[in-house]
N, C-alpha and C positions, 0 to 999 in steps of 0.2 A: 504494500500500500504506500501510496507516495503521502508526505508530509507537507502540508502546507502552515508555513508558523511563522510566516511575516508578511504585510502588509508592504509594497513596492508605491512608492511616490511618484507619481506622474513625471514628474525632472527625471527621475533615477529610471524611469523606464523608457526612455527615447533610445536609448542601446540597444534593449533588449528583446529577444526573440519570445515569441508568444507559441510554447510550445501547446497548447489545447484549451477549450472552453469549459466551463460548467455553470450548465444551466441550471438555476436554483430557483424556486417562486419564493413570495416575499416572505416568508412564513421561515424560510430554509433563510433566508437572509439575514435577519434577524439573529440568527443563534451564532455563536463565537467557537464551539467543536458541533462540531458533524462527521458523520461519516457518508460521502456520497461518491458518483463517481464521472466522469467526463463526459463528454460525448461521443469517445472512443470510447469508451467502455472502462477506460482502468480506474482502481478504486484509488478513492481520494479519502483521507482523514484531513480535516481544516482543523485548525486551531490556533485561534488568532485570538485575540483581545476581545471580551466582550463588551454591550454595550452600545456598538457600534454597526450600523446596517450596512452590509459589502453590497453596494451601489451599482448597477451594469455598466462594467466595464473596467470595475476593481480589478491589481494584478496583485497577487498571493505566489509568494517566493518559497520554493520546498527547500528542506536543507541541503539540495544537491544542485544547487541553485538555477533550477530549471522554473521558468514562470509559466502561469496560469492565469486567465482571465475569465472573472466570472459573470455569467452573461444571466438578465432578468428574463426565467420564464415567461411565456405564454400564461396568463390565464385569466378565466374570465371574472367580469365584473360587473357590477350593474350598478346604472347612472340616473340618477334622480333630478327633475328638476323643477327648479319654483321659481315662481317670477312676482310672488309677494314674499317680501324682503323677511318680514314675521315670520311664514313660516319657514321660509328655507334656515332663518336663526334656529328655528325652533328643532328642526331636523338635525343640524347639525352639533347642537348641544345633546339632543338627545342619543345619537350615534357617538359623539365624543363621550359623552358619558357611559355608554357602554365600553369604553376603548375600543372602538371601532377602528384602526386606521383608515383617516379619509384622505381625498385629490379634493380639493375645492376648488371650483372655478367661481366665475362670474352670475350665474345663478342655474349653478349642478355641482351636484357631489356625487362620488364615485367611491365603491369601497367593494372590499372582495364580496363575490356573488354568496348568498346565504338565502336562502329561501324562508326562513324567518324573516329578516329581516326587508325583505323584498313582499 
């Protein structure tokens, strides 16, 4: 299993060869060790800092210092919208208050599809 245990700086990656992808949805993001694996197939353990959301397009450095970039899933979502300013507040505290993670735009929010919640 290849090790990923640093985090690569945008500066520090203009050198660097981009040996494979791993596609993660946001949920996979979020977490600081996992265990998953590329888009070739080989297994990946991450472990990085937690705390902190690896972003599309993050590059994650393995101890053999071959890189990796990790690319945002595909997945779906469902997009709400109001054009009284009340309730779209009102949607939006009440999904914040669940800890929803939202997208906010201009009068729509967007958050992973849930059929509760939908």
């Amino acid at each position: 299993m290849i090790k990923l245990t640093q985090k690569i700086s945008p500066e520090a990656a203009q050198d660097l060869t981009v040996k494979g992808n791993i596609a993660l949805p946001f949920d996979e993001r979020k977490r600081g060790r996992l265990r998953t694996q590329t888009e070739d197939g080989q297994a990946v353990g991450i472990f990085v800092e937690r705390g902190e959301v690896l972003r599309d397009g993050t590059l994650l450095g393995s101890e053999h210092g071959e890189t990796y970039r990790i690319v945002a899933a595909v997945e779906e979502v469902s997009t709400a919208h109001a054009h009284d300013p009340h309730l779209f507040a009102r949607a939006c505290y009440h999904l914040g208050n669940r800890h929803v993670p939202l997208q906010i735009g201009p009068d729509w929010l967007r958050y992973q599809r849930d059929y509760v919640l939908d």
